[in-house]
NUMI-759700 format. One line per field, with one value per residue: chain; residue in three letters; x, y, z of N, C-alpha, C, O in turn; residue number from 1. Coordinates in nm, 2 decimals, padded with zeros to 4 digits. Layout:
BEGIN
chain: [A  ...]
resn: [ALA  ...]
n_x: [X  ...]
n_y: [Y  ...]
n_z: [Z  ...]
ca_x: [X  ...]
ca_y: [Y  ...]
ca_z: [Z  ...]
c_x: [X  ...]
c_y: [Y  ...]
c_z: [Z  ...]
o_x: [X  ...]
o_y: [Y  ...]
o_z: [Z  ...]
resi: [NUM  ...]
% end
This chain:
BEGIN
chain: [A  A  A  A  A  A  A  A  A  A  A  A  A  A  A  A  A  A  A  A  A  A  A  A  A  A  A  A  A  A  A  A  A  A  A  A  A  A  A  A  A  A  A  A  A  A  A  A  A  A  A  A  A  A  A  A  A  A  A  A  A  A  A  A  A  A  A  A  A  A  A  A  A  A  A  A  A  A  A  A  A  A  A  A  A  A  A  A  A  A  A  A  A  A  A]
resn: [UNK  UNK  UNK  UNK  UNK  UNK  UNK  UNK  UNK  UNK  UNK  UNK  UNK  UNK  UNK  UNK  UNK  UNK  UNK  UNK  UNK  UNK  UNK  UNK  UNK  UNK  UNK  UNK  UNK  UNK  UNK  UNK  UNK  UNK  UNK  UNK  UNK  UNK  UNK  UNK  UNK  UNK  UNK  UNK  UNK  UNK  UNK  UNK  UNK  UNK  UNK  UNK  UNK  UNK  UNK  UNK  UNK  UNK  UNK  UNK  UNK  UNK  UNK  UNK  UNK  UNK  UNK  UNK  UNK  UNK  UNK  UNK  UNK  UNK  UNK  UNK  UNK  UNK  UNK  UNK  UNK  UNK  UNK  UNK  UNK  UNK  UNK  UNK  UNK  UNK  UNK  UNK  UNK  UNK  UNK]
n_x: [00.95  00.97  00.71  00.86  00.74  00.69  00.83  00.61  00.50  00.35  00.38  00.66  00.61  00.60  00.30  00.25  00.28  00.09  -00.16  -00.13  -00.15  -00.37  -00.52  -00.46  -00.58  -00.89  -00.93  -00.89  -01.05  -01.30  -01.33  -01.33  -01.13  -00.96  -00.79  -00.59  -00.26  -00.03  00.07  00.09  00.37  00.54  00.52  00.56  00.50  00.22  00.12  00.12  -00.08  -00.29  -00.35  -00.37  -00.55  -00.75  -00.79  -00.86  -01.10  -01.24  -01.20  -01.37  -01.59  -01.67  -01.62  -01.85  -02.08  -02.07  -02.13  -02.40  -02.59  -02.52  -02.71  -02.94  -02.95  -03.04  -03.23  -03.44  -03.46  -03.60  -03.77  -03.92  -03.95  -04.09  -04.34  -04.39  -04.44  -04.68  -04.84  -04.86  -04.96  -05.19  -05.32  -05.32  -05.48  -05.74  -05.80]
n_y: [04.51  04.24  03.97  03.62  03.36  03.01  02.77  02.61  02.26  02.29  02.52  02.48  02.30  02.28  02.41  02.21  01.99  02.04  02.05  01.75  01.56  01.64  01.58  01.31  01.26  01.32  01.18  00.89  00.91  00.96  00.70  00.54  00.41  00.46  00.51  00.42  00.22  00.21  00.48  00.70  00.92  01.04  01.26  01.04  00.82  00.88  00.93  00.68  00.52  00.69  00.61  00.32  00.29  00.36  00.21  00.00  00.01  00.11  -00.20  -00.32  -00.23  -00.32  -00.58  -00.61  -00.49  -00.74  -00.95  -00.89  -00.86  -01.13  -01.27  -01.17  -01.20  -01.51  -01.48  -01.36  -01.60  -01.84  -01.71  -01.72  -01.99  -02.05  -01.98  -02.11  -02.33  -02.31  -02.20  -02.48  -02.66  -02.53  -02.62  -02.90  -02.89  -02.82  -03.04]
n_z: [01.85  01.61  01.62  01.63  01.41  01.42  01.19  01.02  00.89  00.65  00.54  00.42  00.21  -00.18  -00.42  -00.57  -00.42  -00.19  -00.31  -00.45  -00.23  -00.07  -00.28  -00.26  -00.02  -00.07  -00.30  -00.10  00.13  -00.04  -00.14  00.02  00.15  00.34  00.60  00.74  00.87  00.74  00.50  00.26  00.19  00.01  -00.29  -00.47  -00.40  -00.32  -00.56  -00.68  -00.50  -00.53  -00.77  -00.75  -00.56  -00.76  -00.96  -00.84  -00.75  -00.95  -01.07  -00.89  -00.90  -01.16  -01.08  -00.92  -01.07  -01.30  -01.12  -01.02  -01.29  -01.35  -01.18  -01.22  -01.49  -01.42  -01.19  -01.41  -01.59  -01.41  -01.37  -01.61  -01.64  -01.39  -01.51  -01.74  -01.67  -01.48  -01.71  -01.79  -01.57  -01.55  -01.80  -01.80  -01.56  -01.69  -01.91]
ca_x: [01.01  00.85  00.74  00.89  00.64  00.76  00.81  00.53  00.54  00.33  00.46  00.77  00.58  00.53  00.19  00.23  00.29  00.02  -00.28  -00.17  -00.15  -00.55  -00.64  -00.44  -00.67  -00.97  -00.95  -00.92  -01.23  -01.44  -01.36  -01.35  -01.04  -00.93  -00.61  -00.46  -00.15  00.08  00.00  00.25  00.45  00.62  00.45  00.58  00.39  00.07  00.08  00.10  -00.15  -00.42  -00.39  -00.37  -00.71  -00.90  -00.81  -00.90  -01.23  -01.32  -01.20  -01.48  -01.74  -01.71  -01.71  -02.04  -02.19  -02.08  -02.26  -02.54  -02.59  -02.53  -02.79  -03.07  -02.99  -03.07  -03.38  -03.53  -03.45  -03.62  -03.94  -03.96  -03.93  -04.24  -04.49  -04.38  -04.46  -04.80  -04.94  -04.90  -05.05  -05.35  -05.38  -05.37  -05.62  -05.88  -05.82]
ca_y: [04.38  04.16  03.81  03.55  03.23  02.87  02.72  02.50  02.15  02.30  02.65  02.43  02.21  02.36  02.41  02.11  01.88  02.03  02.00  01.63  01.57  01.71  01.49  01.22  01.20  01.31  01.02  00.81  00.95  00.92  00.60  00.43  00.32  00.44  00.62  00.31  00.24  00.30  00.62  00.76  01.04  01.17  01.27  00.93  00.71  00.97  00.93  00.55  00.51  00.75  00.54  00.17  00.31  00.40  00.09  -00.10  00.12  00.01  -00.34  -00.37  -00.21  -00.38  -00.72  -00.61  -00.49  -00.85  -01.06  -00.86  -00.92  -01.28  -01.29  -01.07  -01.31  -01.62  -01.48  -01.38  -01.77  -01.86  -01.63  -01.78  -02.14  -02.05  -01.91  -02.22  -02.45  -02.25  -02.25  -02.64  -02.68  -02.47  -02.71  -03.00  -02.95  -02.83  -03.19]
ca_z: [01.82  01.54  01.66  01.50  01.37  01.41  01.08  00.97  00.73  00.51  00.50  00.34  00.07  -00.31  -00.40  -00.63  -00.34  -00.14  -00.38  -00.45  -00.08  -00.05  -00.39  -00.21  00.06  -00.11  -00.29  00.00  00.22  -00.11  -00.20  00.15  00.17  00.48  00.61  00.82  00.95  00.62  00.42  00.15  00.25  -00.08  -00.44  -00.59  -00.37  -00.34  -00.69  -00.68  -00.42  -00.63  -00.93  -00.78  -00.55  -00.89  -01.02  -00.76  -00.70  -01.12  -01.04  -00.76  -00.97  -01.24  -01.05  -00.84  -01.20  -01.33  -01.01  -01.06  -01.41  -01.38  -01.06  -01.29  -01.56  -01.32  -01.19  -01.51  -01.63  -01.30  -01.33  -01.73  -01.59  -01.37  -01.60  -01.85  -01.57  -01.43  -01.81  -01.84  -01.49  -01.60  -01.89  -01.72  -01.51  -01.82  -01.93]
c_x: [00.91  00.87  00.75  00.79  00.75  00.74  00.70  00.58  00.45  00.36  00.60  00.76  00.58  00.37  00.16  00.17  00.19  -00.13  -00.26  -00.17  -00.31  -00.59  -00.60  -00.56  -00.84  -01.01  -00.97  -00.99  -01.31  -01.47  -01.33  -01.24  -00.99  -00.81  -00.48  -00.34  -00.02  00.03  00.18  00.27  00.58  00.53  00.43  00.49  00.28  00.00  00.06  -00.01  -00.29  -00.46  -00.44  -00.54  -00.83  -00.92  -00.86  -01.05  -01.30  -01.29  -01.33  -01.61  -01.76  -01.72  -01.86  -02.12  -02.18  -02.16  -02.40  -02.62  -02.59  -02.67  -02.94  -03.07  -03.05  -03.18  -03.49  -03.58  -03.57  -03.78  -03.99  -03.98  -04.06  -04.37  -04.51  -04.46  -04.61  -04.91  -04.94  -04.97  -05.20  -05.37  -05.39  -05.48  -05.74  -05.87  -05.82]
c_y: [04.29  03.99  03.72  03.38  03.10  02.86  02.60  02.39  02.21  02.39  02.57  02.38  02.32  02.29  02.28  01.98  01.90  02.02  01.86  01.56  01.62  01.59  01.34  01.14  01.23  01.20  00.88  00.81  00.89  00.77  00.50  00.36  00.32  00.46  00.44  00.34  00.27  00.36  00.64  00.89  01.13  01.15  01.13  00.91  00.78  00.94  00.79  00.49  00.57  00.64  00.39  00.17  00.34  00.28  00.00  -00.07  00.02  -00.14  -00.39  -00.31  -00.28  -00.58  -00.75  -00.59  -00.65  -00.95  -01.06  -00.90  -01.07  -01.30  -01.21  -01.15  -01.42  -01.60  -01.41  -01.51  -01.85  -01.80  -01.75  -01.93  -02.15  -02.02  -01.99  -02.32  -02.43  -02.27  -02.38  -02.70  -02.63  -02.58  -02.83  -03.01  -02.88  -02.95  -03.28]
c_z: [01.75  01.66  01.56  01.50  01.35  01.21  01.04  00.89  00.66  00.50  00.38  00.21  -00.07  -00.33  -00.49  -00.53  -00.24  -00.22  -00.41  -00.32  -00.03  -00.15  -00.32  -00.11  00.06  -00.16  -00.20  00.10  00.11  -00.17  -00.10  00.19  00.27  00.50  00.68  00.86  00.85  00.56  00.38  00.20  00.17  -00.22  -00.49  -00.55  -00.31  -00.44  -00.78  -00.65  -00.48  -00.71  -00.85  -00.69  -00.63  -00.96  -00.93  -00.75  -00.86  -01.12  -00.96  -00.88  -01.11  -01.19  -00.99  -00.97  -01.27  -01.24  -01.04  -01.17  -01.41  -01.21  -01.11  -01.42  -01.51  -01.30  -01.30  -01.59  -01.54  -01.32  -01.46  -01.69  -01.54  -01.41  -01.67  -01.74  -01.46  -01.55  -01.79  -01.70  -01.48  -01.73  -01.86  -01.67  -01.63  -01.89  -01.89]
o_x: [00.80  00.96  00.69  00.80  00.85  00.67  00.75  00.68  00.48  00.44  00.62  00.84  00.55  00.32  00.05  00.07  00.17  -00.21  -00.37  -00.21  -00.32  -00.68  -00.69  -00.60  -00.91  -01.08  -01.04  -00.99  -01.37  -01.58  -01.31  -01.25  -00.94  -00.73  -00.37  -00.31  00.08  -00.09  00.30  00.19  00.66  00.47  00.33  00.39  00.22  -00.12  00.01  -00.05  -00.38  -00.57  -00.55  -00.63  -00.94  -01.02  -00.90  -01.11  -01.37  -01.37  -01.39  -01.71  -01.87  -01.80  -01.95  -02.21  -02.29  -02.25  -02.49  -02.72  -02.66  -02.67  -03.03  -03.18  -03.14  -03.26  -03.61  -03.69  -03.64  -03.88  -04.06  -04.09  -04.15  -04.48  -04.63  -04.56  -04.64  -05.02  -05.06  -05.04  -05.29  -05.49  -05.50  -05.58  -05.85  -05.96  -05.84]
o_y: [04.26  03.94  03.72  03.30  03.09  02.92  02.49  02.40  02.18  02.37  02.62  02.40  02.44  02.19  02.24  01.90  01.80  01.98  01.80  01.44  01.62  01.51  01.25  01.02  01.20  01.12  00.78  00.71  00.78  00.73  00.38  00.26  00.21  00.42  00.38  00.46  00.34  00.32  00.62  00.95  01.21  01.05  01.09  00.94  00.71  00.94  00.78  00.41  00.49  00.58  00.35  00.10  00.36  00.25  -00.10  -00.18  -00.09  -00.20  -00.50  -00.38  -00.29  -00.67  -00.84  -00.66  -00.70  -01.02  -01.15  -00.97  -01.13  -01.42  -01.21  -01.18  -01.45  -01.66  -01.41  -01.53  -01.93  -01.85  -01.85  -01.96  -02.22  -02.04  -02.01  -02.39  -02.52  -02.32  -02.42  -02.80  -02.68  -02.62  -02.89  -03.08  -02.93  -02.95  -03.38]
o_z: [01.80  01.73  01.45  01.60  01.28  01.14  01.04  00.82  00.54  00.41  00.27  00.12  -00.04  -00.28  -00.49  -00.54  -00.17  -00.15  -00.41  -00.35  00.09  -00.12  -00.31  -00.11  00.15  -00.10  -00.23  00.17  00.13  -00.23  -00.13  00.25  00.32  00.41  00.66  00.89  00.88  00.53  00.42  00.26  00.21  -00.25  -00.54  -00.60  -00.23  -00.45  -00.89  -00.73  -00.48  -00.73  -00.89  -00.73  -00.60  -01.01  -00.99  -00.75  -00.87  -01.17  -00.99  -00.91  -01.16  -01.24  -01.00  -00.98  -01.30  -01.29  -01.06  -01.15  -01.49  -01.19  -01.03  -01.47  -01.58  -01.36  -01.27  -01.63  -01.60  -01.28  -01.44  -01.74  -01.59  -01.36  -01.69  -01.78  -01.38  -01.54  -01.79  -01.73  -01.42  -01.72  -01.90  -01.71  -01.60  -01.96  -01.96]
resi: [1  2  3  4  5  6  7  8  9  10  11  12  13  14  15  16  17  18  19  20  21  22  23  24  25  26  27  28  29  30  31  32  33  34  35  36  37  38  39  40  41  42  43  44  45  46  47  48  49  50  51  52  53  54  55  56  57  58  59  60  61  62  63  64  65  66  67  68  69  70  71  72  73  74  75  76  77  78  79  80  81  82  83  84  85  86  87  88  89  90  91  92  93  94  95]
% end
């Protein structure tokens, strides 16, 4: 007598819906976002949820590369300000 195997959920899926279902949450380990309390649970919104986390991901990096940039402009202004202001104290006092 064979034994018969419960049916699994993924035994059911196509292999479409289980490779985006893996990148689904690949993407969301590697870019920290974190499973939480709603998670998508068909292609569409897997496939929603990918994109609006990549965009969100290049939103954040490009605001931290803009701070930065304005905070590395600042203290280069800042260094130049003191060197301006160290020579004319050195000439001062030789006169």
């Amino acid at each position: 007598m064979k034994s018969q195997q419960s049916p699994s959920f993924w035994s059911d899926q196509s292999d479409a819906t289980l490779y985006l279902t893996a990148f689904y949450f690949s993407v969301t380990t590697v870019l920290t976002v974190g499973y939480g309390d709603i998670s998508a649970y068909n292609n569409w919104e897997r496939s929603v949820c990918i994109l609006l986390m990549l965009v969100g991901c290049v939103a954040f990096s490009f605001a931290t590369g803009a701070i930065s940039s304005i905070l590395e402009s600042y203290d280069a202004k800042q260094a130049s300000l003191t060197i301006k202001l160290n020579t004319l104290n050195e000439m001062k006092e030789e006169f």
